[in-house]
N, C-alpha and C positions, 0 to 999 in steps of 0.2 A: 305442431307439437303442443300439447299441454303444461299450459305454465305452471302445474307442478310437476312435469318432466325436467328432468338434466340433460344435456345432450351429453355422449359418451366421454367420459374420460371427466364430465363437471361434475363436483361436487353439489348434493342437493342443495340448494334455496341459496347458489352463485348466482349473481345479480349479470347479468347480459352485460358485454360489453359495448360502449357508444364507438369504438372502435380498437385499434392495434392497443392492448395493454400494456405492448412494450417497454416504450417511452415513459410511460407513467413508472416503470420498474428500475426502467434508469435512473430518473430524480430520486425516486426515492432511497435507491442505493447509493447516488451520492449526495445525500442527506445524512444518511447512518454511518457513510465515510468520512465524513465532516466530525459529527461526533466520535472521534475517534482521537481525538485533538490533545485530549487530557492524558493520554497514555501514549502520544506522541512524544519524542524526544522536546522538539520546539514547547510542547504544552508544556513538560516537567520542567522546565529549562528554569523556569521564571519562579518554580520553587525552592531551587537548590539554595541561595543566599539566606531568603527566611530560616529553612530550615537547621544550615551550619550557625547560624547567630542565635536562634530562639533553645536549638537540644541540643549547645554544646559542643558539639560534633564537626571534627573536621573535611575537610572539602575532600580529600583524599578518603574517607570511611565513606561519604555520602555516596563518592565515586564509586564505590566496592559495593553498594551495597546497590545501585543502578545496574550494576556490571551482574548480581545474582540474579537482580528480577530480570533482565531481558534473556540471559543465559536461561532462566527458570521458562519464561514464554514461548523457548524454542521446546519443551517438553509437552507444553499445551497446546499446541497448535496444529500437530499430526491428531488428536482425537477429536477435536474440533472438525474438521475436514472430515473423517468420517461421519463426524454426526451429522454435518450437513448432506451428504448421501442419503443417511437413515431416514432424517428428521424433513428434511426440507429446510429453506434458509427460513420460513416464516419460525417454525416453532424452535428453531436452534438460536435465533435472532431474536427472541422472545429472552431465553434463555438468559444469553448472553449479555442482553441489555439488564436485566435486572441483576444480574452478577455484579457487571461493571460497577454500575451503580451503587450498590451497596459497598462496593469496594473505596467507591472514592469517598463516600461518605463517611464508613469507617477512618479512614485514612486518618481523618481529621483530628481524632484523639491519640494518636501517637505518639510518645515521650523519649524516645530514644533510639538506640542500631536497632535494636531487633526488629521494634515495630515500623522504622522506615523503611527495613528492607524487605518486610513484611507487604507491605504499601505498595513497593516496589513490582513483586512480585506480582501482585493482582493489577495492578494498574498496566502495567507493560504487557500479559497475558493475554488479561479480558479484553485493554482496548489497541494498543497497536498487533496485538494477532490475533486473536479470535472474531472481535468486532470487524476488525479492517479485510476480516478472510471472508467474513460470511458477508460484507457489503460489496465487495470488490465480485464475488460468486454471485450476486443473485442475479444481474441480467443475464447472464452466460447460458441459459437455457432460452435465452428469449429470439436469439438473435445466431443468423450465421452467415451468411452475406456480408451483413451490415456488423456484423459483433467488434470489431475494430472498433470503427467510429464510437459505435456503443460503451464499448468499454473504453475509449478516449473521456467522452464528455463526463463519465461515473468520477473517474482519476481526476479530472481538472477542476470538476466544480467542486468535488469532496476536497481537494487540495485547500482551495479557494477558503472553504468553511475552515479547514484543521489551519489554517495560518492567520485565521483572525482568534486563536485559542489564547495564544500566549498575550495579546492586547487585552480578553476580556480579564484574565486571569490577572493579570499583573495590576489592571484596576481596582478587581476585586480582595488583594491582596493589602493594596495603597488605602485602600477604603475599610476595610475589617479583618485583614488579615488573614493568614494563608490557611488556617484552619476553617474558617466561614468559607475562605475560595471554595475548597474540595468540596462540603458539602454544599454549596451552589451548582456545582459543575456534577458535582451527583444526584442532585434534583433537576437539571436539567437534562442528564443523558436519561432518565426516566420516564420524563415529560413527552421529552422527542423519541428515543427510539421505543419504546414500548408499544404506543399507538401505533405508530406507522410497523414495526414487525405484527399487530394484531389482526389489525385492518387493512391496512395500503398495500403491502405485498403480496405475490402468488409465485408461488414454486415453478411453475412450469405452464405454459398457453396453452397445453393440453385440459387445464382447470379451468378455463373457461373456454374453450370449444376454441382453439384458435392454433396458429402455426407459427414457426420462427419465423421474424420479419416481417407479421401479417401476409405473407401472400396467402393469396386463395390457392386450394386446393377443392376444386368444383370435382364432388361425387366420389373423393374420398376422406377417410378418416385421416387425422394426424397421426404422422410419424412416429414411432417410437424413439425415443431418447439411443445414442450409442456411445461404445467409449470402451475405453481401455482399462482394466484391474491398476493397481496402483504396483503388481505385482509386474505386470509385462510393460507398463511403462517406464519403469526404471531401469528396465534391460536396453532399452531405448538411448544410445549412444546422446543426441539429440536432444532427451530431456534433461539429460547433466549437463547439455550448451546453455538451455535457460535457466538451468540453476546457477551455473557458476557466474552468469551476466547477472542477475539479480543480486548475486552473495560478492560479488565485486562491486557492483556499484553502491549496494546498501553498506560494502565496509569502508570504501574511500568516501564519499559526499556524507558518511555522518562523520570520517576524521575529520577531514576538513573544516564542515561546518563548527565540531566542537571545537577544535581550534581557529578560529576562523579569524577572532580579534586580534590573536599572537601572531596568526600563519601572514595576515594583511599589515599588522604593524610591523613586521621587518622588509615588509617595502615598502614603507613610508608613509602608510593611512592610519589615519586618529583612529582610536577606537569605536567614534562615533562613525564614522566613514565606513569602519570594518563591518559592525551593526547594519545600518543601512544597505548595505549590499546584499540582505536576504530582499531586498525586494527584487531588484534586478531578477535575483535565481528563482522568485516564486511567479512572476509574470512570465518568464522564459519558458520555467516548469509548464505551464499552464497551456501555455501556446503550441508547446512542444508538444505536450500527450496527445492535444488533439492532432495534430501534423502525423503523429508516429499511428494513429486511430485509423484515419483517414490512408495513409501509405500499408498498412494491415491489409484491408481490403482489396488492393490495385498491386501488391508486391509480395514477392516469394519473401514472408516474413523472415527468412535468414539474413536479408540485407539492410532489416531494421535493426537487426539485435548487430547487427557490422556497423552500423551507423554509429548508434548510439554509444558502441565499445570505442569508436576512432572521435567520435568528442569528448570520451572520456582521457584520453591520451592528450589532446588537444587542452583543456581545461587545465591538467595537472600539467602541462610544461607551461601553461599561460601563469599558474602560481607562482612559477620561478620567476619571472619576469615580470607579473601584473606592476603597475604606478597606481598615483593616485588620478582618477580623472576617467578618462573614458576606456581606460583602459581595465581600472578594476570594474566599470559595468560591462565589458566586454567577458572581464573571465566568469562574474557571475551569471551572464545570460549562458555561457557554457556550461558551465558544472551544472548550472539548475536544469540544463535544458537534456542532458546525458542521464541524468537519473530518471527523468520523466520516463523519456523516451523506452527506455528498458523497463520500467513498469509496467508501462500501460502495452508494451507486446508481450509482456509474459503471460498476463490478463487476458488476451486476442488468441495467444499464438497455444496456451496449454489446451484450450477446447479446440482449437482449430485442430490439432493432430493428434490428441489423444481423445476425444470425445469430451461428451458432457456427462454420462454416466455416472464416474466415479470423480468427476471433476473436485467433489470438496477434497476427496482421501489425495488427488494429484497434487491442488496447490497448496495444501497444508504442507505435504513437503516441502515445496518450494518457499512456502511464508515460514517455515520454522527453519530453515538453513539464511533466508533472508534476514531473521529475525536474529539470527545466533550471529550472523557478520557482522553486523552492527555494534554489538559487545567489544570487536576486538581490535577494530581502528583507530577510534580515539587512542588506546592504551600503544597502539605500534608508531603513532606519529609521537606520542609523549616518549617515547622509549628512544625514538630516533633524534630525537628535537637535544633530550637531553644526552646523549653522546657525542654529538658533531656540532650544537649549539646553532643550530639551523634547519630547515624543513625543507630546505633544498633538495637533498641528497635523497630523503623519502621523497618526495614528490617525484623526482626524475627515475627513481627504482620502481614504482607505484605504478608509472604507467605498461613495464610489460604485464601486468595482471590482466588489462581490460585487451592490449594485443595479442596475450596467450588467448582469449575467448575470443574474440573478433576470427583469428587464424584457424579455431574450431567452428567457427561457425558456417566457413566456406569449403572447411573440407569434410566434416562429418554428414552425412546424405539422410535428410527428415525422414521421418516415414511419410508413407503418401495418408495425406490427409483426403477423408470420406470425399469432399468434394476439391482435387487436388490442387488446380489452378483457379487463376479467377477468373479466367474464362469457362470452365467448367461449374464452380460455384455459382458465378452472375447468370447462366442457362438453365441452372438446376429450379 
């Protein structure tokens, strides 16, 4: 073939690949998911105190005014998902990276409610949904065998990055203060996700003459892409099992964790102890997606999203009873380990049965109902806390949420996914 040929399906003047461009798609999506940190709860977290002390403004307004922007992100996030269909994750991730950015940047001159909640809104939009939807999407055409694991290690190492956010930020706070933070962190989502959406990513292995998973396909063309309208998966009994595990688990582990210094000091832990125990849940996290990655590929994914619902019951009655000691690393390896785990199959299990076709318009749903639960935990554990004067009573009600979705997930029947089992898939 002449090297100014493309092979079918490549873009002119695409550079040959030295092998499977897979992998190279996976770092770099959890690269982009890593920056994602600043519009993370954990990122903002370490702003709230500057900002009630510097604009005046109380901790209860600041709270309201987090509670519009992520409320607001669940409205951006379904168009987002289309676009990634339209656009591809490259130029959507282009997009999106320079939105962010400028968002955090602006951030920085804000003087009061409006403009925080203003901030709000862009920061929680651009990067815990729209950022976090188009890096969590871009391997998911690369990979379908192996897409599990794939989308494991995306989730773990991007975790990895988004949990050293609030350490940079908090230095950078201590050192010039929380306005210099934003636009640091908005010079750096710039830096990083710009290039790598311009240069380092490709939409689909068909762009460079290749297949999901690199296998060889000798003497023929690549596959076409398949999948479901966003219209006939929603009629799908099955895809409201993985929404409602996603929109449970994202509404109790962000209660929690917002309460997490209060919920751990009435049994018995300093507040420094209560702190420290995000480490436990983010090494758990980590170990767990890959585990739940890995069980993807080898397992009728409905008895990961069973798993991960009966740790999440596990976790929330280990609240009620955690100590101090080994017993509170034992409940934060649970909680952190039950959210992973339902992540990183929603990620595996939406392309696995609905296709990759319209995969962004699929999980856009799923990230903006995931994104909208989040708003409404912290406010249901402060509601309960202060009635009964304890987080007991929620905690032990809490858990039929994650048992109602576990009980759906054994009796409602998937569709059969293109390659149904995994001995079917591992032959294909």
């Amino acid at each position: 073939m002449p090297a100014t040929e493309a092979p079918p399906g490549r873009p002119p003047g695409a550079r040959e690949p030295g092998g499977f461009y897979g992998w190279h798609v996976v770092a770099l999506a959890a690269v982009a998911l890593a920056m994602t940190g600043p519009g993370q709860t954990a990122g903002v977290s370490v702003f709230i105190d500057p900002l009630v002390r510097d604009l005046g403004v109380s901790r209860e307004t600041i709270s309201t005014a987090y509670l519009v922007g992520t409320l607001a992100g669940t409205l951006v996030v379904p168009s987002v998902g289309r676009l990634l269909d339209r656009w591809g994750v490259r130029r959507t991730m282009l997009l999106i990276g320079a939105l962010f950015g400028a968002v955090l940047v602006a951030s920085a001159t804000v003087a009061g409610v409006v403009g925080v909640t203003l901030a709000f809104v862009g920061i929680r939009s651009l990067g815990q949904g729209a950022l976090g939807l188009s890096a969590t999407t871009a391997a998911a055409r690369w990979f379908e065998r192996r897409r599990g694991t794939a989308m494991g290690v995306v989730s773990a190492a991007g975790t990895c990055g988004i949990a050293l956010t609030p350490l940079l930020a908090d230095l950078l706070i201590a050192a010039r203060g929380w306005r210099v933070a934003w636009v640091v962190l908005g010079l750096l989502v710039w830096v990083v996700v710009l290039p790598l959406a311009r240069w380092g990513l490709r939409d689909d292995p068909r762009d460079l003459g290749q297949v999901p998973d690199g296998r060889p396909v000798p003497g023929q063309q690549p596959v076409e892409p398949w999948g479901m309208t966003r219209r006939e998966a929603v009629r799908q009994p099955w895809f409201w099992v993985i929404v409602a595990g996603v929109a449970v688990s994202g509404m109790l582990f962000t209660a929690v964790a917002f309460h997490q210094v209060s919920l751990l000091g009435e049994r018995g832990l300093s507040s420094t102890e209560a702190a420290a125990n995000f480490l436990p849940q983010s090494v758990a996290g980590v170990v767990a997606t890959l585990a739940a990655g890995r069980m993807i590929d080898r397992l009728n994914p409905r008895w990961v999203v069973v798993s991960s619902m009966l740790v999440h019951v596990l976790a929330l009655g280990w609240a009620t009873m955690v100590s101090p000691g080994w017993s509170a690393v034992g409940f934060g390896v649970a909680i952190g380990s039950g959210g992973a785990m339902i992540r990183a199959t929603e990620a595996a299990a939406v392309p696995h049965y609905f296709g990759v076709l319209h995969i962004g318009a699929l999980r856009g749903v799923v990230a903006a109902v995931s994104v909208g639960s989040t708003a409404f935990g912290p406010l249901l554990f402060a509601a309960a806390h202060g009635a009964t004067g304890s987080y007991a009573q929620v905690l032990w009600l809490s858990t039929l949420l994650p048992l109602a979705v576990a009980a759906a997930a054994v009796a409602v029947r998937p569709p059969r996914a293109r390659f149904g089992s995994v001995e079917e898939r591992v032959a294909h």
